[in-house]
C-alpha beads as a LAMMPS data file, in Angstrom:
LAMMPS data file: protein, C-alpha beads

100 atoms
99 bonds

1 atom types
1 bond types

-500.0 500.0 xlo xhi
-500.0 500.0 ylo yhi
-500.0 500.0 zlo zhi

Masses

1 110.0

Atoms # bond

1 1 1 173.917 141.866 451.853
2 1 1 170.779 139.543 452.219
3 1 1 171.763 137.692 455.492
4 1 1 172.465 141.514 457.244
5 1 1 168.811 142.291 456.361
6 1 1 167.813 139.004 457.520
7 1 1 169.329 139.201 460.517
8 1 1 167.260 142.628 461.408
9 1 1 163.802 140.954 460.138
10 1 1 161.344 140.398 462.850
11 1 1 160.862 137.091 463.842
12 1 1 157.798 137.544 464.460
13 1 1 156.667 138.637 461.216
14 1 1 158.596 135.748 459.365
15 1 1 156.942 133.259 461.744
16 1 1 153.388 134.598 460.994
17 1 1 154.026 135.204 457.009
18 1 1 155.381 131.671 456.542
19 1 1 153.027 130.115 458.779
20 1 1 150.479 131.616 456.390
21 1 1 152.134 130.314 453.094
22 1 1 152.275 126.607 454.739
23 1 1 148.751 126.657 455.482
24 1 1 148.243 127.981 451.901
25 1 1 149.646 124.690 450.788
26 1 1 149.103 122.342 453.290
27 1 1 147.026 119.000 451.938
28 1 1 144.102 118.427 454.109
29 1 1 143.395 115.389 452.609
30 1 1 146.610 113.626 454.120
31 1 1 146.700 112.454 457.651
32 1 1 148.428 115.006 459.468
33 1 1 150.510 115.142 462.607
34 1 1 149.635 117.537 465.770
35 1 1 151.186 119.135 468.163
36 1 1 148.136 119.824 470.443
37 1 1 148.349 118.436 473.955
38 1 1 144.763 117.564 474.532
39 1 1 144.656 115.606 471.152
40 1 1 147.721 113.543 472.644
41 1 1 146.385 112.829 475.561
42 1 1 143.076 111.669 473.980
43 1 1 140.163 114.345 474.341
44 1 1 137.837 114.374 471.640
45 1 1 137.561 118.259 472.003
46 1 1 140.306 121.229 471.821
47 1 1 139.317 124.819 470.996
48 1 1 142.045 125.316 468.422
49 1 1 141.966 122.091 466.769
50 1 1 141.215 122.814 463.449
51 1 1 142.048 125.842 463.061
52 1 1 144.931 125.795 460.701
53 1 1 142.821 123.578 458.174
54 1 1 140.174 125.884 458.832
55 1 1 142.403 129.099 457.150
56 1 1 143.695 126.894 454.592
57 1 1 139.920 126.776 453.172
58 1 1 139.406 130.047 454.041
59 1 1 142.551 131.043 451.977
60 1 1 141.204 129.017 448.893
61 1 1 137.630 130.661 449.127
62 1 1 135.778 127.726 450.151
63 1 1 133.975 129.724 453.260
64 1 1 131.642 127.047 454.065
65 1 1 134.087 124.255 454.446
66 1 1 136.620 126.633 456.410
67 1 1 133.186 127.788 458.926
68 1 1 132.496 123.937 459.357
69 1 1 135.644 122.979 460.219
70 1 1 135.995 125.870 462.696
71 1 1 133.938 128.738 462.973
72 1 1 136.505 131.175 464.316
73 1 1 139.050 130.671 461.214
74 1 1 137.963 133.918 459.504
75 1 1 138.704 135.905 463.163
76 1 1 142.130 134.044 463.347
77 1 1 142.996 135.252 459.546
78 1 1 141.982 139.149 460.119
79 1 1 144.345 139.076 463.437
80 1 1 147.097 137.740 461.884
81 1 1 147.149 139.287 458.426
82 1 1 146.728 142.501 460.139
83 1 1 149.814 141.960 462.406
84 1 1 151.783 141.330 459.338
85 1 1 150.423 144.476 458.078
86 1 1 151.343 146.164 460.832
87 1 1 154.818 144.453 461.477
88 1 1 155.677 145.281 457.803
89 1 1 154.466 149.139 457.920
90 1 1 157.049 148.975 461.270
91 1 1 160.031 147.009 459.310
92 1 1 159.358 149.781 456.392
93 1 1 159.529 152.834 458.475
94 1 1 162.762 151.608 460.371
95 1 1 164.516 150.519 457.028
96 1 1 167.866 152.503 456.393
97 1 1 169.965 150.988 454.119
98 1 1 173.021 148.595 454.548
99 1 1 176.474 150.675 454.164
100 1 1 179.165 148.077 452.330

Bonds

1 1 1 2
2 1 2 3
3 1 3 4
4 1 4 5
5 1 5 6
6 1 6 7
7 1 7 8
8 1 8 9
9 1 9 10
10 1 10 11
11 1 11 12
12 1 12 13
13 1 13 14
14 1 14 15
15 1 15 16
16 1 16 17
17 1 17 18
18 1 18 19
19 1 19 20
20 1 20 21
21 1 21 22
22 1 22 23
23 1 23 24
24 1 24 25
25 1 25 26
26 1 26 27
27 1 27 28
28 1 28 29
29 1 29 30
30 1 30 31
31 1 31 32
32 1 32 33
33 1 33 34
34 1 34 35
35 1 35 36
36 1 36 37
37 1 37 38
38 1 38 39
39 1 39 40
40 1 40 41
41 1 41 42
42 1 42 43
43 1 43 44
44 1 44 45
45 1 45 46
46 1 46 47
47 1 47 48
48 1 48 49
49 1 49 50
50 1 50 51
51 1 51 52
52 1 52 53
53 1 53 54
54 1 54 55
55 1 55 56
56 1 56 57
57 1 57 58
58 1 58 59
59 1 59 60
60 1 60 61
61 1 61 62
62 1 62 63
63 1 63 64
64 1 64 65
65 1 65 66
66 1 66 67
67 1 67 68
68 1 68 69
69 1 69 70
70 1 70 71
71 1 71 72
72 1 72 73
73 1 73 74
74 1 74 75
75 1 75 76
76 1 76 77
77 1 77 78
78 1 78 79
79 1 79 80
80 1 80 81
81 1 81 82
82 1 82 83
83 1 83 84
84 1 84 85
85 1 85 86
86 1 86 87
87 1 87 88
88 1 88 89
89 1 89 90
90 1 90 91
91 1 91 92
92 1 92 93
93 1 93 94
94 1 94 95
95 1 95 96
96 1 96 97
97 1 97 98
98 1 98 99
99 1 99 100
């Protein structure tokens, strides 16, 4: 009964809501390993560098460490938290019931 309700979730909103939860318990102490282009091919800067630790912080309440690390991190977590919101309000208006 699980899986056919999985199978009708979103992607999208599972994506976002368990990106979130990862970043909630990521270790920014630890080296970490990127996927970001212009950090593999060697430039110093990249506009979204950072940004993950930067909602990690912001997710913990440490605002000043989250704005130094980058300053958009607070715009990132309204967008995404309100597509969730949004995404679930969707998923809970379209809900009917599995028949067995």
């Amino acid at each position: 009964m699980l899986l056919g309700y999985l199978k009708k979730a979103p992607l999208e909103l599972l994506f976002f809501t368990s990106a979130l939860v990862c970043l909630f318990f990521l270790d920014t102490n630890k080296p970490h390993f990127t996927l970001c282009p212009l950090a593999a091919a060697g430039f110093d800067f990249c506009p979204g560098c950072g940004l993950g630790r930067s909602l990690h912080h912001l997710m913990h309440f440490e605002l000043h460490q989250s704005w130094k690390i980058h300053p958009l991190g607070f715009f990132a977590l309204i967008v995404i938290t309100h597509r969730i919101y949004t995404l679930t309000i969707k998923q809970i208006k379209l809900f009917k019931p599995l028949k067995p």
